[in-house]
Structure formats: structure tokens, C-alpha cells
The first five atom37 places (N, CA, C, CB, O) and aatype in JSON, in Angstrom:
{
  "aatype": [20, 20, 20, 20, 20, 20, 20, 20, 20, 20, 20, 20, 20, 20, 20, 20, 20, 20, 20, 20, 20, 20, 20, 20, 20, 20, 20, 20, 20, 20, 20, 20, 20, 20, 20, 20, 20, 20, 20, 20, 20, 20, 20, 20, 20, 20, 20, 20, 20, 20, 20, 20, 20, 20, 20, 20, 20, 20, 20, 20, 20, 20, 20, 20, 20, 20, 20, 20, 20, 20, 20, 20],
  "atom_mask": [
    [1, 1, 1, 1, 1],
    [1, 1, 1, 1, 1],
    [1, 1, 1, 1, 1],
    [1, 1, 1, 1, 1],
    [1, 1, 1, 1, 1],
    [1, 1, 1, 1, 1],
    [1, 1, 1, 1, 1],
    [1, 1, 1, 1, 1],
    [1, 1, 1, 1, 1],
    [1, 1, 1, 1, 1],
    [1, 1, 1, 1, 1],
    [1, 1, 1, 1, 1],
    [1, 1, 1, 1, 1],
    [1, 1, 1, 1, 1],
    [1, 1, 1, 1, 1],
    [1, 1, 1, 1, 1],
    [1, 1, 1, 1, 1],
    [1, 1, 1, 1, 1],
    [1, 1, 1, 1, 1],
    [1, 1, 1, 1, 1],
    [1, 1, 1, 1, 1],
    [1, 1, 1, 1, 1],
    [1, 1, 1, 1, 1],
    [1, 1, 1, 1, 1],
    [1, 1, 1, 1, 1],
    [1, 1, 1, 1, 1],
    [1, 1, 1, 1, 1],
    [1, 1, 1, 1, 1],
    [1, 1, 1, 1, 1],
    [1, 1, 1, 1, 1],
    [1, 1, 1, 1, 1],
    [1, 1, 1, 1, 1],
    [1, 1, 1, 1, 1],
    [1, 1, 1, 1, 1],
    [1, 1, 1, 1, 1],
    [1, 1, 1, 1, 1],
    [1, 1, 1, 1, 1],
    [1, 1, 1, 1, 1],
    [1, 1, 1, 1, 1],
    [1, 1, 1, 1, 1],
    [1, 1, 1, 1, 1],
    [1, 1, 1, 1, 1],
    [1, 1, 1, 1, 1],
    [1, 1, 1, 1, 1],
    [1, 1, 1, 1, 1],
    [1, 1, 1, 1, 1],
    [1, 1, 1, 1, 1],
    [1, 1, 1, 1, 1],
    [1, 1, 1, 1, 1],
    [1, 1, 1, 1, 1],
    [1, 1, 1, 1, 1],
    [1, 1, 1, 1, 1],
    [1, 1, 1, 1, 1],
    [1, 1, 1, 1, 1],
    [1, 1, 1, 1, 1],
    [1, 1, 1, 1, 1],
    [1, 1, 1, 1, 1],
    [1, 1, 1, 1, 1],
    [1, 1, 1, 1, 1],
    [1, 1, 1, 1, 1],
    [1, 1, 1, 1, 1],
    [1, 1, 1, 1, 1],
    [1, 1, 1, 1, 1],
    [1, 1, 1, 1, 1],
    [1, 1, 1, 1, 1],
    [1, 1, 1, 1, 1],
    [1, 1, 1, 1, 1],
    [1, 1, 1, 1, 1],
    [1, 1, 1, 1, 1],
    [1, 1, 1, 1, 1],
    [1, 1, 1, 1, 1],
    [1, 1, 1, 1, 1]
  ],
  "atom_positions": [
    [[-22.61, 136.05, -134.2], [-23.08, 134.73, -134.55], [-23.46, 134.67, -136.02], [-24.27, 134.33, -133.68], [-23.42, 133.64, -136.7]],
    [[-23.93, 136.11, -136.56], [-24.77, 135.79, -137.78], [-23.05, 135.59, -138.71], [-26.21, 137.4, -138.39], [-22.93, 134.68, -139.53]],
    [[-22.01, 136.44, -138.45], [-20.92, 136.01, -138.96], [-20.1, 134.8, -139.14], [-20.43, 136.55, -138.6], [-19.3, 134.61, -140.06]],
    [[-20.47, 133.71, -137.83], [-20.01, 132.55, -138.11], [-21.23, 131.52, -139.37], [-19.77, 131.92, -136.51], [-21.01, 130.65, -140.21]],
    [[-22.26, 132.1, -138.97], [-23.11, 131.48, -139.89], [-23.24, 131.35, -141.47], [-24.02, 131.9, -139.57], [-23.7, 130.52, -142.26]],
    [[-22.51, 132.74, -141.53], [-22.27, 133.17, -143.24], [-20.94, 131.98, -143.52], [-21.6, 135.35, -143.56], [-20.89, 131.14, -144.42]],
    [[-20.01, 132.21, -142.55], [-18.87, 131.87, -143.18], [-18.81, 129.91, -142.84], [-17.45, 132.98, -142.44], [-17.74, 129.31, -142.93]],
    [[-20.07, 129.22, -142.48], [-20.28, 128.07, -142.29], [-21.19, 127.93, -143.5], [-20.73, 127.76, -140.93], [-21.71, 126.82, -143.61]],
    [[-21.47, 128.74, -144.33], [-22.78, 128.66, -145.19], [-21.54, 128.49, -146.5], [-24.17, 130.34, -145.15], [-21.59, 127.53, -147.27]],
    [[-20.3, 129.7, -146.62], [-19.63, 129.73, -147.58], [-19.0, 127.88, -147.52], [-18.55, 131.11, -147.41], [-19.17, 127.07, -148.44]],
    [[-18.51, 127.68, -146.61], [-17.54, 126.78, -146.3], [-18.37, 125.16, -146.95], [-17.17, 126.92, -144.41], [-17.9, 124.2, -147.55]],
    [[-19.68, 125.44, -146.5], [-20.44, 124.25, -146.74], [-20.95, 124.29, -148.34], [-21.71, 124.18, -145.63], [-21.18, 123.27, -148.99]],
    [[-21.04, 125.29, -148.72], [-21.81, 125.58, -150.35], [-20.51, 125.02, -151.15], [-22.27, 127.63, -150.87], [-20.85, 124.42, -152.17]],
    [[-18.93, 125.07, -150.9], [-18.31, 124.78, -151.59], [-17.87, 123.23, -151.66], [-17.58, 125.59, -151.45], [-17.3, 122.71, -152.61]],
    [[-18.32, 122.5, -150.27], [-17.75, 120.9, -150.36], [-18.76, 120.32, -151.2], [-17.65, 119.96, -148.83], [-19.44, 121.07, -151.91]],
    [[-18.94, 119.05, -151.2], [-19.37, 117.62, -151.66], [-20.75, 117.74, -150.63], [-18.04, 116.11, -151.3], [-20.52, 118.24, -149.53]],
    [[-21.98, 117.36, -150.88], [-22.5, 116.29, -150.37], [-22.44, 114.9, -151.16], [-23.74, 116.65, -150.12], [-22.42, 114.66, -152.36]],
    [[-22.41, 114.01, -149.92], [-22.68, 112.58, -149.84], [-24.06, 112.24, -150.45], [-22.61, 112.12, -148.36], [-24.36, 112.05, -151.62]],
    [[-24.83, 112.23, -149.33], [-25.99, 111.84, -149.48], [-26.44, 112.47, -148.05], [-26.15, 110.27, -149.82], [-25.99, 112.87, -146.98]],
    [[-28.16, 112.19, -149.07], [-29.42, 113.35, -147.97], [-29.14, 113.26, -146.41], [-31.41, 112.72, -148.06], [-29.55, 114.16, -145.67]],
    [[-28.5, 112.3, -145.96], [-28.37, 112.08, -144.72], [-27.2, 111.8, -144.37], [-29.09, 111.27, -144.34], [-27.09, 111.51, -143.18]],
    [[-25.9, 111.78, -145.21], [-25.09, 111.76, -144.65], [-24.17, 113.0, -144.14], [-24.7, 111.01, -145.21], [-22.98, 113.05, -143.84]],
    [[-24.98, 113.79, -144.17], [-23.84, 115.53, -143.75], [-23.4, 115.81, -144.88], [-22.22, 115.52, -142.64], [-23.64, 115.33, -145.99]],
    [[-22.69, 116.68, -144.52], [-21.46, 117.48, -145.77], [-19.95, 117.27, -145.29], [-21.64, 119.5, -145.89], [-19.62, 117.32, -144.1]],
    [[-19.14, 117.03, -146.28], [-17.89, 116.89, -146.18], [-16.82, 118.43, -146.43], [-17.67, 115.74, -147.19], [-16.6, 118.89, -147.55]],
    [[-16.32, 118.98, -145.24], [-15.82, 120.37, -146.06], [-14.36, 119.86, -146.1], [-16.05, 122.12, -145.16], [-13.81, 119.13, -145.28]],
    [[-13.83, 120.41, -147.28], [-12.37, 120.49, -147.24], [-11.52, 121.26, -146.67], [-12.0, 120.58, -148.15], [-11.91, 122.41, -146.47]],
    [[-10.64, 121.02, -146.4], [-9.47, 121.37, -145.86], [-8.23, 121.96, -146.1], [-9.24, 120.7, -145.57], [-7.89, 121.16, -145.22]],
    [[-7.02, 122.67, -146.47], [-6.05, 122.89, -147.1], [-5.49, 123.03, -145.73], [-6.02, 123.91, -148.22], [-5.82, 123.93, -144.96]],
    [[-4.45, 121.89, -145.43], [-3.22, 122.02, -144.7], [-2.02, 121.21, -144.9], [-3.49, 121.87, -143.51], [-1.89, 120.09, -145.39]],
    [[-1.18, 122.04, -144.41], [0.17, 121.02, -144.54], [0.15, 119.63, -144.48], [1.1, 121.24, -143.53], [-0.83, 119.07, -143.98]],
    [[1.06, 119.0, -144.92], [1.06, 117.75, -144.6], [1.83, 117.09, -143.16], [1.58, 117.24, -145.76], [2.05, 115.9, -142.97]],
    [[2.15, 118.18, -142.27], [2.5, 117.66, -140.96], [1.81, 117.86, -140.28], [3.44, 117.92, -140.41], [1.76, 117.21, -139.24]],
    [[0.99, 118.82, -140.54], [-0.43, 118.96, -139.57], [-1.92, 117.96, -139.83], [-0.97, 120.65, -139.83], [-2.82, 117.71, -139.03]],
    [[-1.76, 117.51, -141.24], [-2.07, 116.26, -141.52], [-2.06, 115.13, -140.8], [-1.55, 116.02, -142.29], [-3.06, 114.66, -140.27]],
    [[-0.66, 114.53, -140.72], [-0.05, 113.79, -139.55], [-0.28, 114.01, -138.48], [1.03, 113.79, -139.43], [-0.11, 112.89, -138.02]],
    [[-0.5, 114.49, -137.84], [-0.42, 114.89, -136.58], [-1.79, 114.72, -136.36], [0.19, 116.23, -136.31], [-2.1, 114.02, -135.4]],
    [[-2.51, 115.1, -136.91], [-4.16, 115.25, -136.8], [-4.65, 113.17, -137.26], [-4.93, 116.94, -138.53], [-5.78, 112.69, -137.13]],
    [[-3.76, 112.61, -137.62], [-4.07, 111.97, -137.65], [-3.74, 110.87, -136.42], [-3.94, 111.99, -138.65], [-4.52, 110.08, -135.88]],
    [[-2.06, 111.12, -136.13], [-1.95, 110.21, -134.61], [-2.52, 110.82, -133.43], [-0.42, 109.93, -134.12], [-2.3, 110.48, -132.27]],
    [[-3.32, 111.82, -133.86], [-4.41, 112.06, -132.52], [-5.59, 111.67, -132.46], [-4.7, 113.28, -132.21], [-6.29, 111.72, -131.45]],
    [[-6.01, 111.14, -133.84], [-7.04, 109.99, -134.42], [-6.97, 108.76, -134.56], [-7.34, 110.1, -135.46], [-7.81, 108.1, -135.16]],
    [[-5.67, 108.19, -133.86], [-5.43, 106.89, -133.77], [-6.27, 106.02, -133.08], [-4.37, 106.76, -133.34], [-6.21, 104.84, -133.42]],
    [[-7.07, 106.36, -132.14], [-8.62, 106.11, -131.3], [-9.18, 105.77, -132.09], [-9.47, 107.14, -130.63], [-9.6, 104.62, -131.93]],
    [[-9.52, 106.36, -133.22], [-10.91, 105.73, -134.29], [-10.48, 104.29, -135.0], [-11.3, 106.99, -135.83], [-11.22, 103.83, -135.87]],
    [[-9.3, 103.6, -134.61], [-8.74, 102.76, -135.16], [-8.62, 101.32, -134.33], [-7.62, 103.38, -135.52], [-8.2, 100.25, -134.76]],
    [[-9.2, 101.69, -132.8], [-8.77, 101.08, -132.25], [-10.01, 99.52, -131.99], [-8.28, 102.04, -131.25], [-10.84, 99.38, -132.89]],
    [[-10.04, 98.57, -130.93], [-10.88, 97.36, -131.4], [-12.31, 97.69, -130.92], [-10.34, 95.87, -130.75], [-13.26, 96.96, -131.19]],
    [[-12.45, 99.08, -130.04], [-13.63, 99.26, -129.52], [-14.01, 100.18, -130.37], [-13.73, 99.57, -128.17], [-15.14, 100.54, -130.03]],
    [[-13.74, 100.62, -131.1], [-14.35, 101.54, -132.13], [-15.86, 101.09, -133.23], [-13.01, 101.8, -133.09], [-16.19, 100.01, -133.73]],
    [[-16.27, 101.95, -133.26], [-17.42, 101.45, -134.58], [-16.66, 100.92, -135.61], [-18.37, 102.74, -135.34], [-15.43, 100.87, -135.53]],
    [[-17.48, 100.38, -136.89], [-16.66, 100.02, -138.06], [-16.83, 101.34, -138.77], [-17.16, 98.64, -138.94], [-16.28, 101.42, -139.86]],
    [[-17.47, 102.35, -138.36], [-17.6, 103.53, -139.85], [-16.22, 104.41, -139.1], [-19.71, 104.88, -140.09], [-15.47, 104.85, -139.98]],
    [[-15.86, 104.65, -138.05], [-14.41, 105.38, -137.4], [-13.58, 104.15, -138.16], [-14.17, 105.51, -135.22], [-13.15, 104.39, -139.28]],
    [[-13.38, 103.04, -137.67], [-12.31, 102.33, -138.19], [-12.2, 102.76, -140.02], [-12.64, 100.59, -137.79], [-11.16, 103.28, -140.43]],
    [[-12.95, 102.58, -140.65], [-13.03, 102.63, -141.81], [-12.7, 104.38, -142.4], [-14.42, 101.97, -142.05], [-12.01, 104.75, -143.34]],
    [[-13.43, 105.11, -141.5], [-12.54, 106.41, -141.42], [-11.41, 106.66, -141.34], [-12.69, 106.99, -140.7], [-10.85, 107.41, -142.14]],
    [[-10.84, 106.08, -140.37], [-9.46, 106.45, -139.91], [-8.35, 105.75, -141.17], [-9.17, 105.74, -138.17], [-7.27, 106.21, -141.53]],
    [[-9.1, 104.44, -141.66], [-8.06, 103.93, -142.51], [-8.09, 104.82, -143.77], [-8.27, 102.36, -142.85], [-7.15, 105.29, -144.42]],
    [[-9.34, 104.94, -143.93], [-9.67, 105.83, -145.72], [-8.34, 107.39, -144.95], [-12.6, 106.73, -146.16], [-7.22, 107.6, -145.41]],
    [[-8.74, 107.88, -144.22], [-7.66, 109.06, -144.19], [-5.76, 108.61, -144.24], [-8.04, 109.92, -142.57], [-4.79, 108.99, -144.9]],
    [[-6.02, 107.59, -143.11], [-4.59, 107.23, -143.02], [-4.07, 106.93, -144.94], [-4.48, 105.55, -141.78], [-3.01, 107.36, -145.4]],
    [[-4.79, 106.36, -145.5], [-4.34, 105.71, -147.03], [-3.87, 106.95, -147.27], [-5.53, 105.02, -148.28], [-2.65, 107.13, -147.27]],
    [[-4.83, 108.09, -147.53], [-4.76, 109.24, -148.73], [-3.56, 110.04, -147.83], [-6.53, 110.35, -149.12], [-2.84, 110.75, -148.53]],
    [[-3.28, 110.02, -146.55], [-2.27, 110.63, -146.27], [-0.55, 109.72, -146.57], [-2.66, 111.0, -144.8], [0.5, 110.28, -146.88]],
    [[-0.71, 108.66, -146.42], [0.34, 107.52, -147.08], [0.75, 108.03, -148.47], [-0.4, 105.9, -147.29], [1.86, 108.43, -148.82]],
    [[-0.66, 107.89, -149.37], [-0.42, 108.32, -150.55], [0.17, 109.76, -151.32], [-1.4, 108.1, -150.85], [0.69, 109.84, -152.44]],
    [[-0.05, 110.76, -150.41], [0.64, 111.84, -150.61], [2.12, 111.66, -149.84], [-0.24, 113.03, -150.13], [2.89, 112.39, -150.46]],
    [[2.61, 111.21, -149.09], [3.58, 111.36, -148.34], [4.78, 110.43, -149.26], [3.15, 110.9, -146.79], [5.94, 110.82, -149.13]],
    [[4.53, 109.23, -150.18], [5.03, 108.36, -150.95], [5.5, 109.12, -152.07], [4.15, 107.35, -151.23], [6.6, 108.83, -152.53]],
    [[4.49, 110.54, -152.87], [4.94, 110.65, -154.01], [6.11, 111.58, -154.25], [3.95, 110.93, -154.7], [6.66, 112.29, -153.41]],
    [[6.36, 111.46, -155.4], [8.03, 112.15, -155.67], [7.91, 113.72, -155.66], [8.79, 111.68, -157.42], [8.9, 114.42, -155.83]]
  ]
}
């Protein structure tokens, strides 16, 4: 356990915080089909029963994955 803890400590020291209460954001490095994929299995957060902060999630990811998938 104390090993997952180190390597949740590394993982978190290197992202972004938001703000005091909004968590930490860690990054990620993956393909861009596993991207996809991770995202039409997140198609739920999009849907009319959803909160507005998932909807607004799902679109902010869907964009930045659009946007990589568009460039040359």
C-alpha cells in the first residue's frame, strides 16, 4: 500500500491544481485511439440526465480530442 501511495504522491506532485477544492488534475500520455475509445465509453456524461459539470466535461474532452485528430 505504502507503494501505491508514493507513486499517487509522484503522479499528483507533477499535475495542475485547479483550485483548493477542486482536486487535482493528473495527466495522462496515451494514444489517440485509446483516447477515443475512452471517450465513447464517456458518452453517458453527455447525455440529458447528466449534471451540467459531466456535460461540460465530456464536451471540453471531446473538443481537445477533435482538435488533435484534425491536425496535419
Amino acid at each position: 500500500m505504502r507503494a501505491s501511495r508514493a507513486g499517487t504522491a509522484r503522479a499528483t506532485a507533477s499535475s495542475r491544481r485547479r483550485a483548493p477544492s477542486a482536486g487535482v488534475a493528473v495527466r495522462v500520455t496515451a494514444p489517440l485511439a485509446l483516447r477515443q475509445t475512452v471517450l465513447n465509453l464517456c458518452a453517458a456524461l453527455a447525455s440529458d440526465g447528466s449534471a451540467l459539470a459531466g456535460r461540460k466535461a465530456y464536451g471540453t474532452y471531446a473538443d481537445r480530442i477533435a482538435a488533435v485528430t484534425r491536425m496535419p
